[in-house]
C-alpha positions, -999 to +999 in steps of 0.1 A: -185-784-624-156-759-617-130-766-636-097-760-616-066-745-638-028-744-618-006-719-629+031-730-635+043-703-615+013-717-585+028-753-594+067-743-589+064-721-557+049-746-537+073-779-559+107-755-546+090-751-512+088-784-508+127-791-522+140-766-495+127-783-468+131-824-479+132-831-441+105-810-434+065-809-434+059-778-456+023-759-458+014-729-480-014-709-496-031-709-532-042-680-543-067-678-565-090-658-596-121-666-602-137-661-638-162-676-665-163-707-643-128-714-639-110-713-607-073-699-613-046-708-588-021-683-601+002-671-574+013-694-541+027-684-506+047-705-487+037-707-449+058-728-427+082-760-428+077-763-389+045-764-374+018-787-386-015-776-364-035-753-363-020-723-343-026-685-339+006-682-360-011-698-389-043-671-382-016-643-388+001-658-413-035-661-432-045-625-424-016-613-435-018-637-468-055-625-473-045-587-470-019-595-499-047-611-519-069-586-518-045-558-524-041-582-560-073-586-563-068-624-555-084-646-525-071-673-510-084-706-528-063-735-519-041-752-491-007-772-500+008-795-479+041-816-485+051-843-458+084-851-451+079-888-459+073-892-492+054-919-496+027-898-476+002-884-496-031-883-476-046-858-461-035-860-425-061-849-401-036-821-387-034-806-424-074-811-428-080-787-394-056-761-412-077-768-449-109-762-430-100-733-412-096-716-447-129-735-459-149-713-433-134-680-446-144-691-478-164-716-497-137-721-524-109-741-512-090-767-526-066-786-504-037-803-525-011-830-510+023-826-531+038-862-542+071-860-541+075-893-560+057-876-588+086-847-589+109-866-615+117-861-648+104-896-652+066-887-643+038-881-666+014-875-633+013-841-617+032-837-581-005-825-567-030-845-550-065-825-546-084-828-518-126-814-517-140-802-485-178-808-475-196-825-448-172-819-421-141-840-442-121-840-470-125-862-501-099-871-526-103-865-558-088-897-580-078-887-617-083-846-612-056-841-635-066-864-664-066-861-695-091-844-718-123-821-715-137-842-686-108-831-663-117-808-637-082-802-627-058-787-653 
């Protein structure tokens, strides 16, 4: 198993994205290393707070995103998604077209739904909600982010 390790600069890119746009359904881009079996989301790109589907403005946007990765030496590993109602925190099927657009570029590609109810001082959960792709849909995956070795998600 990969094990799957968020930068806190990854983590706070796409969080403030999110906080600029409460009102709004925000999308954005991992990207990601690869090395020794870990996948390393270390850098994020903040897409759009307007449209959610799949249009050719998202293509650019993701060539243009994919030229910056490379020229970093980076690829683009993950999807981020924030919905303007909070209490959302599925993968919508809008949001899963978009995530599998990026899984046919590439066979790495974690889609994560941001909880904004976990964005308090109070929380001991992490704001992001990952999402595998396979088998034409996306799968949640429950306790990513827990504790210890098991963890897949850190």
């Amino acid at each position: 198993m990969t094990e799957h390790i968020v930068s806190s600069q990854a983590y706070a890119k796409a969080v403030l994205h999110c906080a600029k746009y409460p009102w709004a359904t925000v999308h954005g881009l991992f990207l990601t290393e690869h090395q020794d079996g870990k996948t390393r989301y270390v850098d994020a790109i903040p897409l759009a707070h307007t449209w959610p589907q799949l249009t050719p403005m998202f293509d650019v946007a993701v060539q243009q995103a994919s030229i910056y990765a490379q020229s970093k030496q980076l690829s683009i590993g993950g999807y981020y998604v924030a919905y303007e109602d909070p209490a959302d925190v599925q993968l919508s099927a809008s949001s899963a077209l978009l995530a599998t657009a990026l899984l046919a570029a590439g066979d790495r590609v974690v889609a994560f739904v941001i909880d904004a109810q976990q964005l308090t001082p109070e929380s001991t959960r992490p704001g992001l909600i990952p999402f595998i792709g396979g088998d034409s849909q996306w799968k949640e995956q429950p306790g990513a982010f827990g504790e210890g070795k098991g963890s897949a998600f850190r």
